[in-house]
Biopython code that builds the backbone (N, CA, C, O; Angstrom):
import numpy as np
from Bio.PDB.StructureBuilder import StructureBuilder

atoms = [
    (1, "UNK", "N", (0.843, -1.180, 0.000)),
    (1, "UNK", "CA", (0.000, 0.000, 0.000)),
    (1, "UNK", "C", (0.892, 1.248, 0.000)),
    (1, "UNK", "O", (1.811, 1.421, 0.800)),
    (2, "UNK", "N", (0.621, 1.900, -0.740)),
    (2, "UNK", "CA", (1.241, 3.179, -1.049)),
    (2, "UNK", "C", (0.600, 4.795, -0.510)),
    (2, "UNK", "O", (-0.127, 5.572, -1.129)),
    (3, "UNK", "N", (1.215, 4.917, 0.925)),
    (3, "UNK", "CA", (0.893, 6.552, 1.397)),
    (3, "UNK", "C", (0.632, 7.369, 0.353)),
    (3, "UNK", "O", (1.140, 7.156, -0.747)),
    (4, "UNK", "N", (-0.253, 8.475, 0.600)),
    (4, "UNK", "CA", (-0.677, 9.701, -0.051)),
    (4, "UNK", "C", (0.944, 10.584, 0.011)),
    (4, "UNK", "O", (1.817, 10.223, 0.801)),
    (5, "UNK", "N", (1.116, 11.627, -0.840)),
    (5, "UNK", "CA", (1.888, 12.441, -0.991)),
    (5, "UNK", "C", (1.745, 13.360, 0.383)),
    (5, "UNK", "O", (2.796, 13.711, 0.921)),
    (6, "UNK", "N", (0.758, 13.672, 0.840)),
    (6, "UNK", "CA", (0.824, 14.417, 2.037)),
    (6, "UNK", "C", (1.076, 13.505, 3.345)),
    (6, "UNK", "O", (1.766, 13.946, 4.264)),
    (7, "UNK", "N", (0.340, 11.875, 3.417)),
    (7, "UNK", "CA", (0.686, 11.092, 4.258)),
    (7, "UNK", "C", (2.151, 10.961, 4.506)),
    (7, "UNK", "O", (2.595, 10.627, 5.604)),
    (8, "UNK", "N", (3.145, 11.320, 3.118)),
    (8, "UNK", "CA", (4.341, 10.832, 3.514)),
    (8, "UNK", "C", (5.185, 12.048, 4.033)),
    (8, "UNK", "O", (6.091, 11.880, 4.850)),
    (9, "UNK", "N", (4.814, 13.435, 3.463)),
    (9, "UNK", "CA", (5.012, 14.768, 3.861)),
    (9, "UNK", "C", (4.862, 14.423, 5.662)),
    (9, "UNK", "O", (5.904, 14.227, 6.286)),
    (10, "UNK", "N", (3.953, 14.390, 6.153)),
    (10, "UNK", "CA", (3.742, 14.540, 7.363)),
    (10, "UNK", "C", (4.711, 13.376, 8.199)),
    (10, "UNK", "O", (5.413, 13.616, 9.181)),
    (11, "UNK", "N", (4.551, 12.162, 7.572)),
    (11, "UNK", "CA", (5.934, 11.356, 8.229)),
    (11, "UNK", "C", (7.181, 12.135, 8.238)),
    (11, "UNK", "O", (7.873, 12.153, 9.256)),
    (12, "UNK", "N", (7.462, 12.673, 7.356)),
    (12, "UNK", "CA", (8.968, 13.394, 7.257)),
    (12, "UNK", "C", (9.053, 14.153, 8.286)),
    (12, "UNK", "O", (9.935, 13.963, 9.123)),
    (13, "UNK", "N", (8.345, 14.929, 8.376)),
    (13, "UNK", "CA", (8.027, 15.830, 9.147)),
    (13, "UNK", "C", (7.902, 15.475, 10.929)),
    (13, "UNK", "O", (8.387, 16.072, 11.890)),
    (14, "UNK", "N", (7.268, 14.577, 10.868)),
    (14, "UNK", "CA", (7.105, 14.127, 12.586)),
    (14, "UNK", "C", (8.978, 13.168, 12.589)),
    (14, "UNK", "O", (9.669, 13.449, 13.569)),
    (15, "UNK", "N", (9.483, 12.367, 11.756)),
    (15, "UNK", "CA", (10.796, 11.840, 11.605)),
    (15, "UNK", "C", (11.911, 13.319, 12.272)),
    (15, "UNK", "O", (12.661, 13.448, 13.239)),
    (16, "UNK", "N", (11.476, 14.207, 11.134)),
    (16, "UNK", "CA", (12.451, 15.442, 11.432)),
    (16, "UNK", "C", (12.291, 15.898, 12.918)),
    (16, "UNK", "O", (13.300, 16.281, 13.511)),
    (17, "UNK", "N", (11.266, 15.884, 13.458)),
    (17, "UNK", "CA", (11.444, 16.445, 14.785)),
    (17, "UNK", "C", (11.854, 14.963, 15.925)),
    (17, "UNK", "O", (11.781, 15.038, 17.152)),
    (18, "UNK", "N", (12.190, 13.952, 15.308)),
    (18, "UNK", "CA", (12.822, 12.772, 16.333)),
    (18, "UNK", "C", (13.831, 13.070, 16.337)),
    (18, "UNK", "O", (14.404, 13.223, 17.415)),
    (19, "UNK", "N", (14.725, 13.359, 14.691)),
    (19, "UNK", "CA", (15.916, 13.589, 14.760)),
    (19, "UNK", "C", (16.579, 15.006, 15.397)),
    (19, "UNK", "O", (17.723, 15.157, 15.825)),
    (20, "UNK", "N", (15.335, 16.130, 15.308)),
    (20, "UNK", "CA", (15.888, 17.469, 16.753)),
    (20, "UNK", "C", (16.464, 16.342, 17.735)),
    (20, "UNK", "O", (17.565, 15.797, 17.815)),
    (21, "UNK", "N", (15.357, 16.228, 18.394)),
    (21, "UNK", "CA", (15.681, 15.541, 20.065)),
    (21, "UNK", "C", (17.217, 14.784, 20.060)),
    (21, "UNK", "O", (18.249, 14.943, 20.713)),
    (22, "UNK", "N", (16.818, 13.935, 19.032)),
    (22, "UNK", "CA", (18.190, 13.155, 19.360)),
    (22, "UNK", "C", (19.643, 13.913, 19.159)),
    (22, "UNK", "O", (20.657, 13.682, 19.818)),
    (23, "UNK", "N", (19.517, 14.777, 18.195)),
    (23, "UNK", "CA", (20.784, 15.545, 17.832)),
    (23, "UNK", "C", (20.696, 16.528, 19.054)),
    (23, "UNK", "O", (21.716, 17.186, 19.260)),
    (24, "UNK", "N", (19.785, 16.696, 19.773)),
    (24, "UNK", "CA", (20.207, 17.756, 20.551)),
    (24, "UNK", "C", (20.739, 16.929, 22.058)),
    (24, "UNK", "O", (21.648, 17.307, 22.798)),
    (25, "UNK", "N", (19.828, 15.655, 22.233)),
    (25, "UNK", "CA", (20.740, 14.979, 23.133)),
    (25, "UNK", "C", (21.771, 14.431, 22.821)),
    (25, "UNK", "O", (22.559, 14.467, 23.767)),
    (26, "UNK", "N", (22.299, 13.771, 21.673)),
    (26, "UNK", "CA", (23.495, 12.688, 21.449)),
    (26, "UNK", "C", (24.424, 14.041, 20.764)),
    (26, "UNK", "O", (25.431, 13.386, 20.493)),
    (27, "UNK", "N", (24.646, 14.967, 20.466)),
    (27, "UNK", "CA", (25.427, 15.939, 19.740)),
    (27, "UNK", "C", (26.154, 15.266, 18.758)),
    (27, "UNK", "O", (27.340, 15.592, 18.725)),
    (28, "UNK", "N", (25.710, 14.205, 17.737)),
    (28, "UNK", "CA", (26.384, 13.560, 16.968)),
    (28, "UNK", "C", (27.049, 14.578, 15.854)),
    (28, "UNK", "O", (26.304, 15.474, 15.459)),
    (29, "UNK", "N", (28.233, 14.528, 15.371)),
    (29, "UNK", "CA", (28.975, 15.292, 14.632)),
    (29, "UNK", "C", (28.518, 14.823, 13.042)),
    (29, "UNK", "O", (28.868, 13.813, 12.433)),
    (30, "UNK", "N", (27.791, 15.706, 12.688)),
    (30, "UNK", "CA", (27.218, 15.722, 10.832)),
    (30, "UNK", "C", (27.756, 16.545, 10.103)),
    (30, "UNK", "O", (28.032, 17.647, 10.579)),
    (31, "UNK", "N", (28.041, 16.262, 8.818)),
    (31, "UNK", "CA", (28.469, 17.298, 7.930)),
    (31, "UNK", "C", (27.429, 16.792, 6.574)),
    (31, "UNK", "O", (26.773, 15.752, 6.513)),
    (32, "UNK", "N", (27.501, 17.601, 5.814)),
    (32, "UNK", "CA", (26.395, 18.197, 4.641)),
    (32, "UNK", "C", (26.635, 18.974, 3.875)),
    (32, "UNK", "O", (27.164, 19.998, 4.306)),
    (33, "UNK", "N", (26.406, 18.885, 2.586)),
    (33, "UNK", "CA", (26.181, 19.859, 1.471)),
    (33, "UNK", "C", (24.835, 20.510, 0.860)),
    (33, "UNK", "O", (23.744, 19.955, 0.724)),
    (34, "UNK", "N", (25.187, 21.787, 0.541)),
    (34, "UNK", "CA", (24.599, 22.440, 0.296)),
    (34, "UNK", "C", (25.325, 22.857, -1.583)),
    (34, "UNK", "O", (26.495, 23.173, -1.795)),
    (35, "UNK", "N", (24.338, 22.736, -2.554)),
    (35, "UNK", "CA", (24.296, 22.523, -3.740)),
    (35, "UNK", "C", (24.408, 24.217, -4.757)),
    (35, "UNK", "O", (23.336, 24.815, -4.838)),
    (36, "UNK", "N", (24.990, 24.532, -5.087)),
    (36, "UNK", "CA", (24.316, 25.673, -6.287)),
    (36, "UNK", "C", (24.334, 25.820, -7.447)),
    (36, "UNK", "O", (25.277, 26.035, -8.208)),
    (37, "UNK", "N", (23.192, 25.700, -7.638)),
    (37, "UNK", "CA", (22.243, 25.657, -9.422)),
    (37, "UNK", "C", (21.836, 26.624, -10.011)),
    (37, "UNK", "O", (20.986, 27.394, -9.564)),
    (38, "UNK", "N", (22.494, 26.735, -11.300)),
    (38, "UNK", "CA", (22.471, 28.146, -11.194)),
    (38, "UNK", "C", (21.993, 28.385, -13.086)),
    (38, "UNK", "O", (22.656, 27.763, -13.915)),
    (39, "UNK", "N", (21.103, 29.097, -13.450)),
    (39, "UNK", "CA", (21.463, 29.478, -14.907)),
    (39, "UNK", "C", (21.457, 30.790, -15.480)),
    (39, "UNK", "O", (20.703, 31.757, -15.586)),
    (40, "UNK", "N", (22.087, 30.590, -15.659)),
    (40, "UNK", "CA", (22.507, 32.196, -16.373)),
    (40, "UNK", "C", (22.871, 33.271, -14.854)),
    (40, "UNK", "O", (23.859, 33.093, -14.143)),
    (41, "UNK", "N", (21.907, 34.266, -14.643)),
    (41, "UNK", "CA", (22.307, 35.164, -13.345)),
    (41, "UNK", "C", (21.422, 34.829, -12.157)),
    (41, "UNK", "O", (21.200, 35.657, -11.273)),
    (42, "UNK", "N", (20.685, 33.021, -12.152)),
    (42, "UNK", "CA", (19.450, 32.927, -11.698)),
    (42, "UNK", "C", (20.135, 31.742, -11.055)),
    (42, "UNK", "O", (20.802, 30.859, -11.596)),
    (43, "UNK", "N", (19.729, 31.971, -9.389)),
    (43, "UNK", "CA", (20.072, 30.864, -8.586)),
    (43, "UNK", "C", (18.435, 30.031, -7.968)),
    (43, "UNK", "O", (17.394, 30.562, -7.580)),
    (44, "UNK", "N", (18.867, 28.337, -8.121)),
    (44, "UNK", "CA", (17.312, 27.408, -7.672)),
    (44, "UNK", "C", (17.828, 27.699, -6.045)),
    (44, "UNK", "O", (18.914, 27.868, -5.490)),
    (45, "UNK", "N", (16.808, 27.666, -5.752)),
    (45, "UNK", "CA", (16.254, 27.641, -4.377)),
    (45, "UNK", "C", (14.895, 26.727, -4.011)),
    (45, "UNK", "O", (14.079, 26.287, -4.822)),
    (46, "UNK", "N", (14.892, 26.607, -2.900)),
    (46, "UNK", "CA", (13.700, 25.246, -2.635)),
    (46, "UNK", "C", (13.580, 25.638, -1.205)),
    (46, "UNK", "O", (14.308, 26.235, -0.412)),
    (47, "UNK", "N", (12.152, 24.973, -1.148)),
    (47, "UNK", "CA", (11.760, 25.060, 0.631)),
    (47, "UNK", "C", (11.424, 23.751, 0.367)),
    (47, "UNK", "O", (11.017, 23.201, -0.657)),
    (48, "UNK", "N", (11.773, 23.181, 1.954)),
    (48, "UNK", "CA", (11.541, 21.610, 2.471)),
    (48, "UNK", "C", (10.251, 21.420, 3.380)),
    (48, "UNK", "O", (9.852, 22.194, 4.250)),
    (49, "UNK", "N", (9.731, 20.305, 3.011)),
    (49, "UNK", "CA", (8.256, 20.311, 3.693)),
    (49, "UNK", "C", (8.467, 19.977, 5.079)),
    (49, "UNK", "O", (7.442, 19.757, 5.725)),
    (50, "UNK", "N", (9.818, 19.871, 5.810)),
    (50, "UNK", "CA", (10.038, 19.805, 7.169)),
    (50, "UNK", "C", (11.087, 20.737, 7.368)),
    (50, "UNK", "O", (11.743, 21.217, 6.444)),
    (51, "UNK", "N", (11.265, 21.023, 8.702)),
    (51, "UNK", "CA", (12.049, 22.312, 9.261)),
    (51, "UNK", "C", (11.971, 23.966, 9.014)),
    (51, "UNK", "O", (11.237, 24.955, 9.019)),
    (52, "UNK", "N", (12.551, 23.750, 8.920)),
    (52, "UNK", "CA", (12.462, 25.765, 8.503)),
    (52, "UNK", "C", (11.757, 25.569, 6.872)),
    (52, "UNK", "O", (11.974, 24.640, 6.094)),
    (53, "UNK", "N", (10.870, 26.749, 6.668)),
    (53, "UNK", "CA", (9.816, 26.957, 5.523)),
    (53, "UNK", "C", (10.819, 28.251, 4.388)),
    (53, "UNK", "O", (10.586, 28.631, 3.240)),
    (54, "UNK", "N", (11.805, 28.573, 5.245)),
    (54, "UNK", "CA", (12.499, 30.021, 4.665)),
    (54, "UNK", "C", (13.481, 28.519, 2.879)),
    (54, "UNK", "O", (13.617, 27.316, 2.658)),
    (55, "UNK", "N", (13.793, 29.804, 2.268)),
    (55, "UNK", "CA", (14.060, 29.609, 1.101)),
    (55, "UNK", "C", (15.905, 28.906, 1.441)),
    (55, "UNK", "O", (16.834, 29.259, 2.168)),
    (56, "UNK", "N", (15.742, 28.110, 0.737)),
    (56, "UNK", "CA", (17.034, 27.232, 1.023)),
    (56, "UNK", "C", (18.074, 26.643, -0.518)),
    (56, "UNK", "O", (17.451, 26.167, -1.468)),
    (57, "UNK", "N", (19.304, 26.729, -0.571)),
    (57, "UNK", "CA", (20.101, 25.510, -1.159)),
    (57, "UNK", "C", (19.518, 24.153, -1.405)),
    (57, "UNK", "O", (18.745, 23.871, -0.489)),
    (58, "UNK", "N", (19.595, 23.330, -2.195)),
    (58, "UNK", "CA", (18.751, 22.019, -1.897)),
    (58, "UNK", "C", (20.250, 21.097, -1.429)),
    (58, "UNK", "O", (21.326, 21.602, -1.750)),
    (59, "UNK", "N", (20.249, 20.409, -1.041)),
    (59, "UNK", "CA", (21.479, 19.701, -0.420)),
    (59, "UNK", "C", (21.004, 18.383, 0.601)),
    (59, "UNK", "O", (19.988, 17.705, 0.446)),
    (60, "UNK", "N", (22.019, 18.226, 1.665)),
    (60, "UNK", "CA", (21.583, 17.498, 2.583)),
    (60, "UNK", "C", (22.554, 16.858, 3.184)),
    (60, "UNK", "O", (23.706, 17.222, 2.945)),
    (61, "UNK", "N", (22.327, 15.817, 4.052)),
    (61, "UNK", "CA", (23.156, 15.045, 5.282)),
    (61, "UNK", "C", (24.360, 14.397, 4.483)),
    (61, "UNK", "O", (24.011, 14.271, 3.309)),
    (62, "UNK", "N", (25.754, 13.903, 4.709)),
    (62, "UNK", "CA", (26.864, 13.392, 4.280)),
    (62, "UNK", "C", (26.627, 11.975, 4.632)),
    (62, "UNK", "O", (26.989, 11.860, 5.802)),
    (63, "UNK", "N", (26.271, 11.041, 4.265)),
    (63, "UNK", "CA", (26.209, 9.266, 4.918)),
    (63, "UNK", "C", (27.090, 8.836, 5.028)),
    (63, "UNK", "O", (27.850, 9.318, 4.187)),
    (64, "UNK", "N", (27.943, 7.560, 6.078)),
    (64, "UNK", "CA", (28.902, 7.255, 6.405)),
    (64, "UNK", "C", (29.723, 6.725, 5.068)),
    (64, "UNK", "O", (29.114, 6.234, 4.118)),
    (65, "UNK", "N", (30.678, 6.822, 5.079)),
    (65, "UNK", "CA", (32.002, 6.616, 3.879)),
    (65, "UNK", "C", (31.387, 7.066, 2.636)),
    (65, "UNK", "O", (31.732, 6.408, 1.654)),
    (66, "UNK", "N", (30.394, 8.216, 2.379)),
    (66, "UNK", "CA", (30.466, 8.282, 0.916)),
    (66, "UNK", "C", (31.060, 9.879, 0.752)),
    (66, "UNK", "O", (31.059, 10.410, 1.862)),
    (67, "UNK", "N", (31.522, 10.715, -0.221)),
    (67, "UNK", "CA", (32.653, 11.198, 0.038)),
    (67, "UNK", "C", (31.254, 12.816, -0.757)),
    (67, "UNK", "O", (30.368, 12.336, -1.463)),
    (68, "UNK", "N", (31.196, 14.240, -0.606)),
    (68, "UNK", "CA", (30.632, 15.105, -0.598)),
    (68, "UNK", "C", (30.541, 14.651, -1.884)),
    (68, "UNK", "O", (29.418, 14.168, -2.028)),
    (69, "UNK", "N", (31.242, 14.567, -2.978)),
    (69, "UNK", "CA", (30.159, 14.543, -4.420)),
    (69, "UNK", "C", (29.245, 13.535, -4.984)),
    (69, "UNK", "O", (28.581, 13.487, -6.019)),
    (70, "UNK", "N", (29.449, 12.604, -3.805)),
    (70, "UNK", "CA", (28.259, 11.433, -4.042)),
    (70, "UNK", "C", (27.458, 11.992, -3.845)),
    (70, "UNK", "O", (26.679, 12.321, -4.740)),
    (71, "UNK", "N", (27.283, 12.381, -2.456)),
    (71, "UNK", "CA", (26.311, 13.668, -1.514)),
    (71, "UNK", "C", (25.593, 14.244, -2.338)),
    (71, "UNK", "O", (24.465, 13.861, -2.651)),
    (72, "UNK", "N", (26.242, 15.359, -2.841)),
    (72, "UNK", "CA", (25.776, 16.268, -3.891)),
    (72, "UNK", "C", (24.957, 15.576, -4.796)),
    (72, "UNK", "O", (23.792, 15.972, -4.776)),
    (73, "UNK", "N", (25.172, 14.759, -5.504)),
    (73, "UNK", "CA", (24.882, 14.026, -6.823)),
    (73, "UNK", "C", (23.615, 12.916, -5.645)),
    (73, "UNK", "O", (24.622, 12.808, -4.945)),
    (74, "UNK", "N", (22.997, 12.465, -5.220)),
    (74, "UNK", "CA", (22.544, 11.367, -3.934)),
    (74, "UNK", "C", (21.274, 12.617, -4.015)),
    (74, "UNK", "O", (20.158, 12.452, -4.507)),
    (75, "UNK", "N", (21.757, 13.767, -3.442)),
    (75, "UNK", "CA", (20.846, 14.967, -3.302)),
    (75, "UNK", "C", (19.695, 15.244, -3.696)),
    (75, "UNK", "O", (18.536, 15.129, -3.297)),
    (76, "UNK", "N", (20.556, 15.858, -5.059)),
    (76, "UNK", "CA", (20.254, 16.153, -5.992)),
    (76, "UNK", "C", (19.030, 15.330, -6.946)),
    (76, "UNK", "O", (17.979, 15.686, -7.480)),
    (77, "UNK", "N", (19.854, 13.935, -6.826)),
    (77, "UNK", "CA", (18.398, 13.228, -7.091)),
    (77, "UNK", "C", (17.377, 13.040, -6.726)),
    (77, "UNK", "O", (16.420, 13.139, -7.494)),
    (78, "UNK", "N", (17.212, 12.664, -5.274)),
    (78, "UNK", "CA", (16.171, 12.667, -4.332)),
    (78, "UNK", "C", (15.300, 14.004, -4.136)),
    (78, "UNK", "O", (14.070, 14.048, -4.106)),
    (79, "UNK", "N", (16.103, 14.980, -4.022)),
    (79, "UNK", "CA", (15.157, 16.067, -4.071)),
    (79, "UNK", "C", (14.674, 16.766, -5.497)),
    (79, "UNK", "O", (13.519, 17.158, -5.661)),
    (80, "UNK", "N", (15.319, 16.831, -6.125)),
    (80, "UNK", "CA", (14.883, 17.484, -7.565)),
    (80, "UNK", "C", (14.568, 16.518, -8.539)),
    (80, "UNK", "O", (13.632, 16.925, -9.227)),
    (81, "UNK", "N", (14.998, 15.315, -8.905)),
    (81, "UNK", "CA", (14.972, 14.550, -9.608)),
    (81, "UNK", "C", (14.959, 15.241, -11.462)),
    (81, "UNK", "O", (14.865, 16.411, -11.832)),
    (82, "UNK", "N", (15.071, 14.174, -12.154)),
    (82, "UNK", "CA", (14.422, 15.088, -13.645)),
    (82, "UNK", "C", (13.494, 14.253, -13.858)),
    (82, "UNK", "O", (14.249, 13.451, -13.309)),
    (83, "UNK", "N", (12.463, 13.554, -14.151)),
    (83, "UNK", "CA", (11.350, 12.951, -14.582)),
    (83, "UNK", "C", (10.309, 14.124, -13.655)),
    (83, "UNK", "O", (10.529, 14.604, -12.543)),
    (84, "UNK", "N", (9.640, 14.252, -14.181)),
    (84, "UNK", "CA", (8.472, 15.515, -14.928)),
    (84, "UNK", "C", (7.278, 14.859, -13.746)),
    (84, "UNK", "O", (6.758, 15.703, -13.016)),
    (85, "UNK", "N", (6.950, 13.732, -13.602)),
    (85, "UNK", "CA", (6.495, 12.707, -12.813)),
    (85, "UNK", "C", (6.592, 12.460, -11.465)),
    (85, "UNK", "O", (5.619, 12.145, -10.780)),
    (86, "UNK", "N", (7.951, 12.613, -10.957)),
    (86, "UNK", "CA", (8.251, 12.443, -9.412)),
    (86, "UNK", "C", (7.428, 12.987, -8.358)),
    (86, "UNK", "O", (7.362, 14.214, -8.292)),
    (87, "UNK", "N", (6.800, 12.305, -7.538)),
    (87, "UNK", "CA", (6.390, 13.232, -6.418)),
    (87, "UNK", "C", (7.188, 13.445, -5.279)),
    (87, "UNK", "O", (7.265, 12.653, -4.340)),
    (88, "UNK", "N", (7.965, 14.855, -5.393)),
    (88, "UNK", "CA", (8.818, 15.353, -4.551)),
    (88, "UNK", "C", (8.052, 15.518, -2.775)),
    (88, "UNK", "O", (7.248, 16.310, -2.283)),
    (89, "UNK", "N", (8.881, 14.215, -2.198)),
    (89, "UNK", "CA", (8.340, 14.099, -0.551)),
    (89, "UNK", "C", (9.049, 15.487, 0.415)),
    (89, "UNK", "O", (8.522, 15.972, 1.416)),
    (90, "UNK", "N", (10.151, 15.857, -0.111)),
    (90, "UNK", "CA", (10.948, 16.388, 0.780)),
    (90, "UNK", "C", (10.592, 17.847, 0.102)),
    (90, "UNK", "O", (9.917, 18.514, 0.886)),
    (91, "UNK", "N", (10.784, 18.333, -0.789)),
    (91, "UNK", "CA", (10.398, 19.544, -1.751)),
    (91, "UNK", "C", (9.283, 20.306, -1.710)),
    (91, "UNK", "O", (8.377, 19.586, -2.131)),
    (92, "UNK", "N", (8.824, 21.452, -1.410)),
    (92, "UNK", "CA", (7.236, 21.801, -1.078)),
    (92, "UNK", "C", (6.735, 22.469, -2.309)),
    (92, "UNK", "O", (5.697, 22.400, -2.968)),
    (93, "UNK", "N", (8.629, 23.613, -2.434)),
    (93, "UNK", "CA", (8.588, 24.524, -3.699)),
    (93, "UNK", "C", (10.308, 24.493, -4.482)),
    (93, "UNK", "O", (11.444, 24.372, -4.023)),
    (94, "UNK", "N", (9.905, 24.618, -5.448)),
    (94, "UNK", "CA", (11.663, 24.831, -6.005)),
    (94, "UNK", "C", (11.033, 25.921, -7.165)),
    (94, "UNK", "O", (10.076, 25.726, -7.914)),
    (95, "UNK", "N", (12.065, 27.372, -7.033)),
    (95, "UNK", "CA", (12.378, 28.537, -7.573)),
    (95, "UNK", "C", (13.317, 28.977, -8.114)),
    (95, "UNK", "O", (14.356, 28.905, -7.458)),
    (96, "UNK", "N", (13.407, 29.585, -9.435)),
    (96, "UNK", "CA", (14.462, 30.752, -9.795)),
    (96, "UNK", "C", (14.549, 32.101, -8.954)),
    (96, "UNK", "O", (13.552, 32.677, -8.519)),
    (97, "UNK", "N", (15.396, 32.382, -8.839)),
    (97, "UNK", "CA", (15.902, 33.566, -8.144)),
    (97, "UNK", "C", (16.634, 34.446, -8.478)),
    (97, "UNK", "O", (17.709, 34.278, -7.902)),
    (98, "UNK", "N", (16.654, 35.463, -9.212)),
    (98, "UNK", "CA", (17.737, 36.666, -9.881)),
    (98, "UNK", "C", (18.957, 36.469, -8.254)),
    (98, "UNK", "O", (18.625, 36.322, -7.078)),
    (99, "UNK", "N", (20.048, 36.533, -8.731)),
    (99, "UNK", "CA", (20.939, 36.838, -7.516)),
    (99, "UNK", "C", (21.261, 38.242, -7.165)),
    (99, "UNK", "O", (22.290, 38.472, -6.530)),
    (100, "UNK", "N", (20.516, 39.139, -7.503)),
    (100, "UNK", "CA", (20.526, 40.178, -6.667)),
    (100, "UNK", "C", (18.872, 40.267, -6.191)),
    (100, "UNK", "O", (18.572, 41.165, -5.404)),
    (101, "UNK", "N", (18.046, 39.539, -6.567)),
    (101, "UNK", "CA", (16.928, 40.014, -6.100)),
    (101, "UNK", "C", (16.048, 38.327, -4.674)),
    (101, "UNK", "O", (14.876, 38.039, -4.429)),
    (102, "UNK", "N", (16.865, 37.952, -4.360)),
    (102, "UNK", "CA", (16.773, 36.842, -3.211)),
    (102, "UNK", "C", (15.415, 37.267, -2.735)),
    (102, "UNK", "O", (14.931, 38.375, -2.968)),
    (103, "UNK", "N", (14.978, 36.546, -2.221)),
    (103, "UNK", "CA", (13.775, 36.366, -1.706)),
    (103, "UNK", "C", (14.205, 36.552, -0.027)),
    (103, "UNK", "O", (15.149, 35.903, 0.421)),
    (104, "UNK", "N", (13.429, 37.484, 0.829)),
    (104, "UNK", "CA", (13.843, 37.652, 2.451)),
    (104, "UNK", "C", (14.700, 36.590, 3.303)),
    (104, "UNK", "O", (15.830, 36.477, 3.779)),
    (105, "UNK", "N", (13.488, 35.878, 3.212)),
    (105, "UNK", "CA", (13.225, 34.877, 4.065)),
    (105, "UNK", "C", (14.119, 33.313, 3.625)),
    (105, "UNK", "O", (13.755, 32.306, 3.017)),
    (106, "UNK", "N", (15.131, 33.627, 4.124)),
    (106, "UNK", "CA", (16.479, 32.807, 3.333)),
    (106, "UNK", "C", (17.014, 31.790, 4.486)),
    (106, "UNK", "O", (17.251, 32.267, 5.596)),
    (107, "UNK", "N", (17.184, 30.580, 4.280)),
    (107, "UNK", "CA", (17.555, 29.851, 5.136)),
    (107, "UNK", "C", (19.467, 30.526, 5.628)),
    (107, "UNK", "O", (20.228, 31.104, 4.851)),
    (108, "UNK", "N", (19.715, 30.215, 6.947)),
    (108, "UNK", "CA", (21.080, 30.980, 7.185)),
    (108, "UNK", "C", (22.810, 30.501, 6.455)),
    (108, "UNK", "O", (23.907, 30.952, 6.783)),
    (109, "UNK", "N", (22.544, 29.660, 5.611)),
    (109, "UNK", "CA", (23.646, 29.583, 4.515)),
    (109, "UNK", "C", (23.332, 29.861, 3.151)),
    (109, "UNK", "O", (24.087, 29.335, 2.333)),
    (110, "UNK", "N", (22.246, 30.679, 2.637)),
    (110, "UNK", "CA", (21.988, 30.891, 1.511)),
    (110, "UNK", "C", (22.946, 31.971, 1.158)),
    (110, "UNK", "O", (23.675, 31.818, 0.178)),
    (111, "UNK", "N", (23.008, 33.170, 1.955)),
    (111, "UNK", "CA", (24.200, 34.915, 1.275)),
    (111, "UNK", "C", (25.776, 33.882, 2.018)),
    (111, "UNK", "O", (26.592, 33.546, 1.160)),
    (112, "UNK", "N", (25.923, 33.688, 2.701)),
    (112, "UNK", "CA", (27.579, 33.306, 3.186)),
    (112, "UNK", "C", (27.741, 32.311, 2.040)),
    (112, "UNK", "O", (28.933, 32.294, 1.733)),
    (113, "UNK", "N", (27.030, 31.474, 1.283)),
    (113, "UNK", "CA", (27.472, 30.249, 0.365)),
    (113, "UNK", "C", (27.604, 30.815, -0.964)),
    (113, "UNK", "O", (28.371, 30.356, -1.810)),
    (114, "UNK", "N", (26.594, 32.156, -1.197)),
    (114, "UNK", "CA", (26.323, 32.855, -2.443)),
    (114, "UNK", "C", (27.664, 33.656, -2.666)),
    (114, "UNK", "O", (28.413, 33.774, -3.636)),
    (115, "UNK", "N", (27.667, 34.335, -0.935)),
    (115, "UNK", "CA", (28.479, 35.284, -1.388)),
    (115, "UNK", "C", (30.607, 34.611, -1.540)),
    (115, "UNK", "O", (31.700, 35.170, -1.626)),
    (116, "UNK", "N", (30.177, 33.416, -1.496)),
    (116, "UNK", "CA", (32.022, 32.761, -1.931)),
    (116, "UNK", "C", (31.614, 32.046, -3.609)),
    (116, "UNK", "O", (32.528, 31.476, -4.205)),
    (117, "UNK", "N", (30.804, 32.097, -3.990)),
    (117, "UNK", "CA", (30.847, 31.987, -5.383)),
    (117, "UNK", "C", (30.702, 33.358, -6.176)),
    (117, "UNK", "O", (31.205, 33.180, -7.286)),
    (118, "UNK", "N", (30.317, 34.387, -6.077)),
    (118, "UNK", "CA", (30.638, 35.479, -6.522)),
    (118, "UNK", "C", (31.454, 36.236, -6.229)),
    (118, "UNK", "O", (31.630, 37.247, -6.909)),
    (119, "UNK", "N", (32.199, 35.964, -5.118)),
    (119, "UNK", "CA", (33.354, 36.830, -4.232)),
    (119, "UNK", "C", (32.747, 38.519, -3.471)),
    (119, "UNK", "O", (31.587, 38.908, -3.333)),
    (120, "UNK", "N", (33.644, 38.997, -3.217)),
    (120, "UNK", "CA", (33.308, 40.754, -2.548)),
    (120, "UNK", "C", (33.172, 41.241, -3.760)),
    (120, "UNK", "O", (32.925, 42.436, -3.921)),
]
sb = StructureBuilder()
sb.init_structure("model")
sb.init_model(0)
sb.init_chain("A")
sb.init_seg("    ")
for serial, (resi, resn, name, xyz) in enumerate(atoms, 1):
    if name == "N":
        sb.init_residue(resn, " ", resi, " ")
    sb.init_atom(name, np.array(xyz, "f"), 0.0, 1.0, " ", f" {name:<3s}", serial, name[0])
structure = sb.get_structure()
């Protein structure tokens, strides 16, 4: 039997707040990438149907022995996919963005990640 698209939204979602608790009791040491897609002067951005709703990098968690460009590429699929078809569980919205005209409400590595690919 196959959950509804929102049935599985809301699992993620109650999952994501197990993994608060535990990361805030066990302080397990994570590392993660954060992705940038970009065409022409236009950066993608995405909000996740769990945690913060502000405009984000699409990226995610590093899994044991696989090395950041698996990561990246692992990501990338799961959240964006290319088949036209996918129902994105983790994805709420994915956007173009002029890079001078960002949207407020920015998750807190969106300008520090932007601003080392364009430099000062």
């Amino acid at each position: 039997m196959r959950l509804s698209l929102h049935a599985r939204r809301a699992a993620i979602r109650c999952a994501y707040i197990g993994l608060r608790v535990y990361w805030f009791l066990a302080r397990p040491q994570l590392s993660g990438v954060k992705c940038i897609i970009t065409h022409a002067e236009d950066v993608l951005l995405v909000r996740h149907t769990y945690g913060s709703r502000s405009w984000d990098l699409p990226g995610g968690q590093i899994r044991r022995r696989e090395v950041p460009l698996e990561t990246a590429r692992r990501e990338m699929n799961e959240e964006l996919g290319r088949r036209i078809e996918r129902d994105l569980v983790e994805i709420a919205e994915a956007e173009w963005f002029p890079r001078d005209a960002l949207p407020d409400d920015l998750g807190r590595y969106v300008r520090p990640i932007l601003a080392r690919l364009t430099g000062p």
